[in-house]
C-alpha positions as a printed Julia matrix, in Angstrom:
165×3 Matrix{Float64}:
  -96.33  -153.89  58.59
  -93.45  -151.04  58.98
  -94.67  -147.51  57.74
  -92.07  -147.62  55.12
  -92.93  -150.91  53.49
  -96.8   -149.33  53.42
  -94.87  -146.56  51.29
  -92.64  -148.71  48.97
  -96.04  -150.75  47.98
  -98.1   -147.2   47.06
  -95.33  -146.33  45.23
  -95.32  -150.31  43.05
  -99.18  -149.85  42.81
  -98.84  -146.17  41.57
  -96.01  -147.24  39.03
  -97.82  -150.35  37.89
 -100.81  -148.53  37.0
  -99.21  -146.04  35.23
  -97.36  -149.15  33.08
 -100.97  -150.69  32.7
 -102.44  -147.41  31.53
  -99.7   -146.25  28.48
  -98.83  -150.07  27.85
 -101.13  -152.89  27.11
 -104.27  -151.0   27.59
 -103.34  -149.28  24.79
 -103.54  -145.39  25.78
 -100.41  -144.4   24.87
 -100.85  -145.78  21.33
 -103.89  -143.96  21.03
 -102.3   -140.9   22.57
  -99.43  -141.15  19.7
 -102.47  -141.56  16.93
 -103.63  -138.5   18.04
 -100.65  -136.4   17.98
  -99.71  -138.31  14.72
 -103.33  -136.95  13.11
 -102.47  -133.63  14.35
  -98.99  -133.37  12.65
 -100.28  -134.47   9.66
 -103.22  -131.73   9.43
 -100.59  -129.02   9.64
  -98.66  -130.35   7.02
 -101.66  -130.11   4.79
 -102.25  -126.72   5.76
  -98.63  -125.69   5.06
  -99.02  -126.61   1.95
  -95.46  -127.81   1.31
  -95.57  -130.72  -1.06
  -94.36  -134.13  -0.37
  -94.13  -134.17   3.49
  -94.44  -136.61   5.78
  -94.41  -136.74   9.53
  -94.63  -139.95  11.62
  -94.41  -140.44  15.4
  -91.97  -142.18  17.46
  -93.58  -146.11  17.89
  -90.59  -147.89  19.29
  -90.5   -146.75  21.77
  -93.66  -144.46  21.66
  -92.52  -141.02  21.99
  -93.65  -137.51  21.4
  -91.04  -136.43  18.87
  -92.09  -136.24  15.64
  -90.14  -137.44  12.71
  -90.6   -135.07   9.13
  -88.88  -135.58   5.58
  -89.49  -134.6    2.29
  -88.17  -131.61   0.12
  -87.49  -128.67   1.65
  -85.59  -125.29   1.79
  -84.21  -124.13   5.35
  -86.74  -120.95   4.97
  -89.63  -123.97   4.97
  -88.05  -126.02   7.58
  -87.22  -123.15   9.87
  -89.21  -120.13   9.17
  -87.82  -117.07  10.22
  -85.53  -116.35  12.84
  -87.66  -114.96  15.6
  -90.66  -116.61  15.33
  -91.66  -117.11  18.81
  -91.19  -113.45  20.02
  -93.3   -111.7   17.05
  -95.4   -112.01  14.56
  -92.87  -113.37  11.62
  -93.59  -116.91  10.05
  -92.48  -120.01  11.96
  -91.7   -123.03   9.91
  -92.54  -126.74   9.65
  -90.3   -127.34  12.9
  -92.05  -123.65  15.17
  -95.64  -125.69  13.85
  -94.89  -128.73  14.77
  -93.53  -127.69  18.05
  -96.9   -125.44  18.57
  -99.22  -128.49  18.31
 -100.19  -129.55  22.29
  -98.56  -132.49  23.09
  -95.47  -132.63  20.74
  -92.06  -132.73  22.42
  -89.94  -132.53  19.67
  -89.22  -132.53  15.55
  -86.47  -134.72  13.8
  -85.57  -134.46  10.15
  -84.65  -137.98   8.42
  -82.87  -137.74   6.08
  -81.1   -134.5    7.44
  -80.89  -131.19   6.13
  -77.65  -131.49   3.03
  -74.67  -129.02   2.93
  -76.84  -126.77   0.85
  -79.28  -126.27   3.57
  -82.26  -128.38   1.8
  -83.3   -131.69   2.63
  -83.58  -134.23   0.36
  -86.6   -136.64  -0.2
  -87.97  -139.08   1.48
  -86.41  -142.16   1.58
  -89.13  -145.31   0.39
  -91.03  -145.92   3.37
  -90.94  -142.44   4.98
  -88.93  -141.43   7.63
  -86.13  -143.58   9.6
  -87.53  -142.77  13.09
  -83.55  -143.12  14.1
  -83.04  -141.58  17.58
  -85.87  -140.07  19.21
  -86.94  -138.53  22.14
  -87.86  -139.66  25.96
  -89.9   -142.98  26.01
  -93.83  -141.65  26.54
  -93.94  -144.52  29.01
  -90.91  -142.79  30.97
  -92.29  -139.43  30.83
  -95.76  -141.13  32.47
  -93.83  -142.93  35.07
  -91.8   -140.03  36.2
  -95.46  -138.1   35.92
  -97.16  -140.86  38.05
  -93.94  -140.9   40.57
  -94.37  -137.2   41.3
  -97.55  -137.62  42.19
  -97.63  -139.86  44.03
  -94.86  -137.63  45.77
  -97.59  -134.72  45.75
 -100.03  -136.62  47.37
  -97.62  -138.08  50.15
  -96.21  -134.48  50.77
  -99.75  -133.38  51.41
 -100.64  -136.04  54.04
  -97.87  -135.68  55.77
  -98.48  -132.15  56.11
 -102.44  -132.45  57.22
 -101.93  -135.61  59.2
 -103.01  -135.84  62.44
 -100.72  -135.87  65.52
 -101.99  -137.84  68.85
 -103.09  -135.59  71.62
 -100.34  -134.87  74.32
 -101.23  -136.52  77.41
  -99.71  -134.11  79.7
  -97.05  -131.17  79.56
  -93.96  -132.91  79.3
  -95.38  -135.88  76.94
């Protein structure tokens, strides 16, 4: 077997267990539950009524989907949140829980600035972010590249058997 076939089937195993892991044995759904419990416990601690938040689930994703009534002070906090010590909003909390890529208002903000309630049912969950099963193959890919980089580096090299070979 050719050196580079031994490669291309590390790389399918690698991949396949990384589709085995977020996919039917279930981690990435319980992955999404968790980030889903954690965006809901700072919505109860902002204390803005009538908000929801709900995670991507088709695909599973890490962008989280909010609605309810809001003004854009709520939504956005103040302008320079991240550099001092003003107030971020819904969006700057959301974005500070570990593990949350991204925050998507459904319905939209209005032409006045606030949002408008929830539709029945919650959120749309229209257009989110990067699969969580791409982000983990791309993850698993890399590596797998890490780990090849590294044996090439400390592998071995035969002995010379003389000057010139």
């Amino acid at each position: 077997m050719s050196r580079w076939l031994k490669l291309l089937i590390g790389l399918l195993v690698t991949l396949v267990i990384a589709w085995l892991y977020c996919g039917p044995l279930g981690r990435g759904a319980a992955y999404v539950d968790l980030l889903q419990s954690r965006a809901e416990f700072v919505l109860v601690n902002a204390e803005v009524p009538n908000l929801q938040a709900r995670m991507g689930r088709a695909p599973l994703s890490r962008t989280v989907f909010l609605c309810g009534p809001t003004i854009p002070f709520q939504r956005n906090g103040t302008l320079d949140w991240q550099r001092s010590n003003d107030l971020p909003g819904i969006d700057g909390r959301m974005l500070l829980i570990g593990g949350i890529s991204g925050a998507v208002w459904d319905p939209g903000p209005a032409a006045d600035g606030n949002t408008p309630p929830c539709p029945p049912g919650g959120p749309g969950m229209s257009g989110g972010g990067l699969p969580l099963l791409v982000e983990l193959i791309g993850l698993a890919a890399l590596a797998w590249l890490l780990g090849l980089g590294i044996g090439w580096a400390l592998r071995r090299r035969p002995p010379r058997k003389g000057y010139l070979g």
